[in-house]
N, C-alpha and C positions, 0 to 999 in steps of 0.2 A: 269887675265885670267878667273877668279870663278868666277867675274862679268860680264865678257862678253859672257861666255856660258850661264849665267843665263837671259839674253835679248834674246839670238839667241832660249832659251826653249819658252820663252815668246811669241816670235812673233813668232814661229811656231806654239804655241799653240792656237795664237788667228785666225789664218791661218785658221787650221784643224775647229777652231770651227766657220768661217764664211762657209768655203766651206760645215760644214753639214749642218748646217742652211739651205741652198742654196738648200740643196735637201731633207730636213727632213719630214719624216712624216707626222709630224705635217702641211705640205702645201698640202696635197691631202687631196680631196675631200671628203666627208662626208654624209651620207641621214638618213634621219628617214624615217617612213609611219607608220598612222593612219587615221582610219577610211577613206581609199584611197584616200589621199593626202600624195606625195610624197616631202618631204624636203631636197633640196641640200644647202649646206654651205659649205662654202671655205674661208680661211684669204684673199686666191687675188679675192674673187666675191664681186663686189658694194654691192651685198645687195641678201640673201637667193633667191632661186628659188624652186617654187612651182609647184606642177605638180597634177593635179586630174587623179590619174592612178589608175585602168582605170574607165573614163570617163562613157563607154557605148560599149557595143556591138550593132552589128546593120547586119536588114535584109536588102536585097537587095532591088532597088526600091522605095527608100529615098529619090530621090534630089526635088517630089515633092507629097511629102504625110508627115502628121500628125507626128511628132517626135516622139508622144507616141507609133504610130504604127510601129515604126523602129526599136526601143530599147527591145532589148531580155534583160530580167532581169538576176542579176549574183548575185551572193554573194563571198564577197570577206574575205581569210584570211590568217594569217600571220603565217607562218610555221617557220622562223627562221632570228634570226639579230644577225650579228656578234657584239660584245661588244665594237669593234673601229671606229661602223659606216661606215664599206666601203663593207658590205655584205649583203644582203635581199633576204629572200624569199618569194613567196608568189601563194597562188593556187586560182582562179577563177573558180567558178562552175555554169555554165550558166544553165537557167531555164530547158533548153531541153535536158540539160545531159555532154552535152560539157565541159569538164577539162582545163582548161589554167595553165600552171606552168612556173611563174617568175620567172629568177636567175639575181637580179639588182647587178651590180660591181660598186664602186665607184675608179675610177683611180686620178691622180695629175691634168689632164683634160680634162676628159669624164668621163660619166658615162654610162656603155654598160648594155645591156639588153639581155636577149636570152628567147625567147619566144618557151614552147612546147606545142601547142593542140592538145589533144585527143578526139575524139567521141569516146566515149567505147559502146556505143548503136548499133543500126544495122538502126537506123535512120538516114536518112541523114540531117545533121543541118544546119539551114539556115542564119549560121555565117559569113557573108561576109567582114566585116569590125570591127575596133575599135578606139578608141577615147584617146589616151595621150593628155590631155588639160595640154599645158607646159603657165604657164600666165610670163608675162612677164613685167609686168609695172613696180616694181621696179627697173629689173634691168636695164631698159631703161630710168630709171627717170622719167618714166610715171604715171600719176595719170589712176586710171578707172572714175573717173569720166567723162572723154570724150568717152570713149569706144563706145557708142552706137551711136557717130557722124559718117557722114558719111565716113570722112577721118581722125579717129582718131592720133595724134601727135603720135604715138608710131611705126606706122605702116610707116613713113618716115626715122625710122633708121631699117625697117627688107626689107629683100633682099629673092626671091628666083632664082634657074638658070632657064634660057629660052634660048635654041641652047648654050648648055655650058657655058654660060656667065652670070654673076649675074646680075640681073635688079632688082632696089629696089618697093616699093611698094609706091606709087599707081598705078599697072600697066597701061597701054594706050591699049583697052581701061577698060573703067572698067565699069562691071557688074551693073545694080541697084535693077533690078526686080525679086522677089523669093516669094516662097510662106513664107519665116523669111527673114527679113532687119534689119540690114546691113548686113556686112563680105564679104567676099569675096574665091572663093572656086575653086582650081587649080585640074585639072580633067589632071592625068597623057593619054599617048597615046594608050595605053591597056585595059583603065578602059572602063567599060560602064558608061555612062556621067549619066544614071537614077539611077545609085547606088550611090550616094555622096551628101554630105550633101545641106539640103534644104533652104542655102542660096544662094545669087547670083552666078551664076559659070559662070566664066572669058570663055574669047574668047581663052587665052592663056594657051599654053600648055607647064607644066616644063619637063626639060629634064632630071632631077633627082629627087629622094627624101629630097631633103636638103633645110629646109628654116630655115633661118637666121636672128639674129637683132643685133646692136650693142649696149653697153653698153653707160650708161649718158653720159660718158667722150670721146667716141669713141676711147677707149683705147683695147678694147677686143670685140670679139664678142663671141658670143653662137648660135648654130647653130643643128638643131633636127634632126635626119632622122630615117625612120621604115623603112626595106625591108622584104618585099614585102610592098607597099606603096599604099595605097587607093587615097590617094587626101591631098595635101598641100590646108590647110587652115587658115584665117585670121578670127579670133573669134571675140566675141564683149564684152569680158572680160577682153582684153590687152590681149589675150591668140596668142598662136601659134600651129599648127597642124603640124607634117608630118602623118598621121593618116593611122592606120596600115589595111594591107590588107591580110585576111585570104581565101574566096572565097569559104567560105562553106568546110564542109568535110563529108565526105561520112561512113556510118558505120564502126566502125575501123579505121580510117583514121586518121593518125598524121603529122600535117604539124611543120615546124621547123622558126621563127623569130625573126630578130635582129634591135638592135634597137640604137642610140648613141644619147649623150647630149654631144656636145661639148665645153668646153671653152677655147679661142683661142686667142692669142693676133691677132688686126686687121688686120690681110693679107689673104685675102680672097683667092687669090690664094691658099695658104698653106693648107688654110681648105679645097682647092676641091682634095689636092694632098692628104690629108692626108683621107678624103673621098674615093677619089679609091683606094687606100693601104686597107683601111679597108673593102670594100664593092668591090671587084674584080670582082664579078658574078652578079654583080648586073643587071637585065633584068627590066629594069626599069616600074611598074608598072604591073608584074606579077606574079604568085602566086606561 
């Protein structure tokens, strides 16, 4: 009988210790940041994701003027990281006075953002956009070495929606002429089409904020979205945009934005279900 309670402790114990396994800790997601590059790591992700956060702020009147003349300069710095990796903060102080405060969360899969800008000035700032440059080549098993082609191989496992429906990329038709080639540059239905970046902008118009790629294996995808959302764009880094939309603010003026990295095993449906759970008010493409 002392031998056989001593089996029933056994396999209940190695029970209790698969099922934490199963949920432990140690399987949610993870970031660092320096020198604004952001690093996500995970045991279930093919391979680290990078993100240049943030990229760039930018004036309105961009989709065909000089990049140098878009980019409001910012300086960026690190106010606080939790010691387990799944907390950041971080303040941006734009040349014209504008405050940005990042609070990045690292969950099991996503990584959520809340974005607060301030104008403390009495000027009105001419903040209209910014740039999460999320690159994507590893986790897609993509080299950058093709990046600069015109249909880069990485860009046939990323999707964004058009009339609620995913359509993958290379859309039909697609863009070739900008005053910067390649990429490709998705102009939400609210946006003004002269504020977004000054690569080719597509005839097509997304119905959300969410563009997506799958993973080398096509076992998982990862999937980006900012709201209020400037423009879904296709870089020429292996990168991915949902790129965030501020619309300027007004002396005193504090606007509120959110933002997700999703990783998701491959059911796209799930990720648009799991999309409007999290983004209910979503007014797509305004500010």
């Amino acid at each position: 009988m002392r031998g056989t309670f001593r089996w029933l402790w056994l396999a209940a114990s190695i029970g209790f210790t698969l099922f934490s396994s199963a949920v432990s800790p140690a399987q949610s997601l993870q970031i660092e940041w320096h020198k604004r590059l952001l690093t996500i790591r995970g045991e279930h992700l093919p391979a680290p994701v990078t993100v240049n956060y943030l990229e760039a702020y930018c004036r309105p009147g961009s989709t065909d003027r000089d990049w140098k003349e878009t980019v409001i300069p910012h300086q960026s710095k690190l106010l606080s990281a939790h010691a387990d990796k799944t907390r950041i903060e971080i303040e941006d102080r734009l040349e014209d006075g504008v405050v940005v405060r990042h609070v990045i969360t690292a969950g099991t899969d996503a990584i959520d953002f809340r974005l607060t800008a301030h104008n403390p000035t009495r000027v009105e700032s001419q903040a209209h956009w910014a740039q999460p440059c999320v690159r994507v080549g590893p986790y897609t098993g993509c080299g950058r070495k093709d990046a600069w082609e015109l249909y880069p191989k990485y860009i046939r496992q990323s999707f964004l929606f058009v009339d609620g429906r995913a359509v993958f990329l290379p859309t039909e038709p697609w863009a070739k002429k900008a005053r910067y080639t390649p990429g490709q540059v998705y102009c939400p239905p609210r946006v003004d089409r002269n504020d977004v970046n000054p690569r080719p902008l597509s005839s097509v118009v997304p119905s959300n904020a969410l563009v997506g790629c799958y993973s080398a294996d096509r076992k998982q995808l990862m999937a980006i979205a900012f709201v209020p959302c400037q423009e879904i764009f296709q870089g020429v880094i292996a990168c991915l945009h949902s790129d965030i939309r501020i619309g300027g603010l007004k002396g005193g003026e504090t606007k509120e934005i959110r933002g997700k990295i999703y990783f998701l095993p491959a059911d796209i449906d799930a990720l648009l279900t799991r999309y409007r759970k999290d983004f209910p008010r979503d007014r797509f493409g305004q500010p």
